[in-house]
One Martini backbone bead per residue (centre of mass of N, CA, C, O) as a GRO file, in nm:
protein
  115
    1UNK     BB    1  -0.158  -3.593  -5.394
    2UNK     BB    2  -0.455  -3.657  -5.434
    3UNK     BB    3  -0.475  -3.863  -5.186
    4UNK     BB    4  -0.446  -3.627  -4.990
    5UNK     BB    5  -0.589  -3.432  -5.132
    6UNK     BB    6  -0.810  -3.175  -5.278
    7UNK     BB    7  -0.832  -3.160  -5.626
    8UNK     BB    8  -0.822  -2.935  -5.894
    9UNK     BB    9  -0.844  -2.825  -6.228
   10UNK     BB   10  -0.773  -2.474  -6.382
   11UNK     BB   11  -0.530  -2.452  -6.561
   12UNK     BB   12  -0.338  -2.250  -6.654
   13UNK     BB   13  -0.110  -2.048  -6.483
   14UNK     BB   14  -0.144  -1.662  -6.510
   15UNK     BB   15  -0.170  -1.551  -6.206
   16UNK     BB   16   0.043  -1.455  -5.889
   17UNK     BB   17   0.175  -1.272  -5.651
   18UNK     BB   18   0.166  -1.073  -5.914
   19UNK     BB   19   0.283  -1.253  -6.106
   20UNK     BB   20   0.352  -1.369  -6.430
   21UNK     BB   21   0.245  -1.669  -6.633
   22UNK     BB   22   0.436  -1.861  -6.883
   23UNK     BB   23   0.347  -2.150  -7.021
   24UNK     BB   24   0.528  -2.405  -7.164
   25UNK     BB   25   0.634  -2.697  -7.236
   26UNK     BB   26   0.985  -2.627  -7.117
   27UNK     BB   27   0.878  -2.345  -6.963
   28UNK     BB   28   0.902  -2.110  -6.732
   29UNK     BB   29   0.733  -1.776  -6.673
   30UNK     BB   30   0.826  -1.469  -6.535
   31UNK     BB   31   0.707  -1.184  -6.391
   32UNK     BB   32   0.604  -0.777  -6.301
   33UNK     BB   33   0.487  -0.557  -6.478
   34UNK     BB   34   0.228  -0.485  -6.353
   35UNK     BB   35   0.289  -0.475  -6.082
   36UNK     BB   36   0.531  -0.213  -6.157
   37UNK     BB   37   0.279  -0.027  -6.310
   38UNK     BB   38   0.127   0.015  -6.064
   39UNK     BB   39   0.358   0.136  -5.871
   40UNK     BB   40   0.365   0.406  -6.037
   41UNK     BB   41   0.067   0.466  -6.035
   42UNK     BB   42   0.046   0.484  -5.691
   43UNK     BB   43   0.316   0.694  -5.673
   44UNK     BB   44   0.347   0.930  -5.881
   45UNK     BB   45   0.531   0.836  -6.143
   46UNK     BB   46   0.430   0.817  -6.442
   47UNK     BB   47   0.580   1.110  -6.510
   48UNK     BB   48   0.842   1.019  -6.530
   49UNK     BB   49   1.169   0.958  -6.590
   50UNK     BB   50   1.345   0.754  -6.715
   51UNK     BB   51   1.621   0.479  -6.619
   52UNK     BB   52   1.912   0.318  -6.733
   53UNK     BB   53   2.055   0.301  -6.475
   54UNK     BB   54   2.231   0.274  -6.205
   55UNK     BB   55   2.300   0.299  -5.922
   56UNK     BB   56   2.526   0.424  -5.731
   57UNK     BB   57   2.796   0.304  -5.511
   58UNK     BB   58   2.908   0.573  -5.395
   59UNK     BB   59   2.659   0.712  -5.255
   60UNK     BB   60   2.583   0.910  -4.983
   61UNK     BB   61   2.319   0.898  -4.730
   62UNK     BB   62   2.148   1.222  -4.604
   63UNK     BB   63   1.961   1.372  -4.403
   64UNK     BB   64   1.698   1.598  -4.509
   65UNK     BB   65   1.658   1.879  -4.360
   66UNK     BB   66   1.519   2.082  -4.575
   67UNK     BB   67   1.313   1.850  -4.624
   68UNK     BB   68   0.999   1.723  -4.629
   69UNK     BB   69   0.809   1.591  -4.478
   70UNK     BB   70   0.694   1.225  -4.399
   71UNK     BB   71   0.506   0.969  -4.419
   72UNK     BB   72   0.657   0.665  -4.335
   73UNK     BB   73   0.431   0.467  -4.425
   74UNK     BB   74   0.490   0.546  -4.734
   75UNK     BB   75   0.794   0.468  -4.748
   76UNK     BB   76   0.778   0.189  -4.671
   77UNK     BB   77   0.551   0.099  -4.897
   78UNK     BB   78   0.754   0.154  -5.085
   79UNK     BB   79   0.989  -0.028  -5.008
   80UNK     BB   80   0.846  -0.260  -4.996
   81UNK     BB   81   0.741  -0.292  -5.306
   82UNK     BB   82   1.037  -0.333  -5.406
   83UNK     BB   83   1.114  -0.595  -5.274
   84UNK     BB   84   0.925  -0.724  -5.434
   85UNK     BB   85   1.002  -0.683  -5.696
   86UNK     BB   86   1.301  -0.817  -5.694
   87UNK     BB   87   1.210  -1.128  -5.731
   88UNK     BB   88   1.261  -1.028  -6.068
   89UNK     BB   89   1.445  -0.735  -6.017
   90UNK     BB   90   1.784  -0.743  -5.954
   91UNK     BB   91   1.867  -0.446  -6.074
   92UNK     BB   92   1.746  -0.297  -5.771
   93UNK     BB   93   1.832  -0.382  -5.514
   94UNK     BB   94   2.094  -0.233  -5.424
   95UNK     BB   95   1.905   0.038  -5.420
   96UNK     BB   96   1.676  -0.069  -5.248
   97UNK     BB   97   1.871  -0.146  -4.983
   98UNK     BB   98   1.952   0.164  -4.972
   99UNK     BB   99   1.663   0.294  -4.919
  100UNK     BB  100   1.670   0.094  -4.707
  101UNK     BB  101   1.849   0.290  -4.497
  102UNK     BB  102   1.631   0.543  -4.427
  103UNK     BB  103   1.364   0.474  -4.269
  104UNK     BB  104   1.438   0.678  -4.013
  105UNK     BB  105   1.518   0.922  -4.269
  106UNK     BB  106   1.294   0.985  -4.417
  107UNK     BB  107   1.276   1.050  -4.780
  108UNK     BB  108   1.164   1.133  -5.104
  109UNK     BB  109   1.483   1.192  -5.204
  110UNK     BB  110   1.564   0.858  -5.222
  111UNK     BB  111   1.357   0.744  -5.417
  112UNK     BB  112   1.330   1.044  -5.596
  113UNK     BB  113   1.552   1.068  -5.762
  114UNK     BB  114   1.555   1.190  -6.095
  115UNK     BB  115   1.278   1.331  -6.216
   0.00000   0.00000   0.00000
């Protein structure tokens, strides 16, 4: 590839699109913890309490009519960054696809539900 690009050497790749990366001799690993904590301190999940379960796979969500509106690009921006966390945390999947099908009748009480 040297002969087709113009590349250099600057070290082993440590943090990339998000991802957190540790090169050993012969495996590499990657994270998203920073970025999961970063997204936390951004919607002001901080202080929530931890959930060690996942989401119930029975549970149908239906419009909030009594709930507080929300700025819908708040709720996508929040949608968003979840998906993108999948990329590490496959244990979120289902649950963030399953909010991500409310976009259309946004409410944060379908994102932060059992604060």
């Amino acid at each position: 590839m040297k002969g087709e690009f113009e590349m250099s050497t600057v070290g082993k790749l440590t943090f990339f699109l998000g991802f957190q990366i540790k090169q050993e001799e012969t495996d590499i690993f990657f994270s998203q913890e920073k970025y999961a904590k970063n997204l936390v301190s951004k919607f002001g999940m901080d202080k929530a309490k931890p959930k060690r379960t996942l989401a119930a796979t029975h549970l149908k969500m239906t419009k909030d009519t009594a709930g507080e509106k929300i700025d819908s690009s708040l709720y996508q921006s929040i949608i968003e960054s979840l998906l993108y966390l999948t990329a590490s945390r496959s244990d979120i999947a289902f649950a963030t696809g399953h909010v991500a099908r409310m976009i259309g009748r946004a409410h944060l009480a379908a994102v932060f539900s059992g604060e």
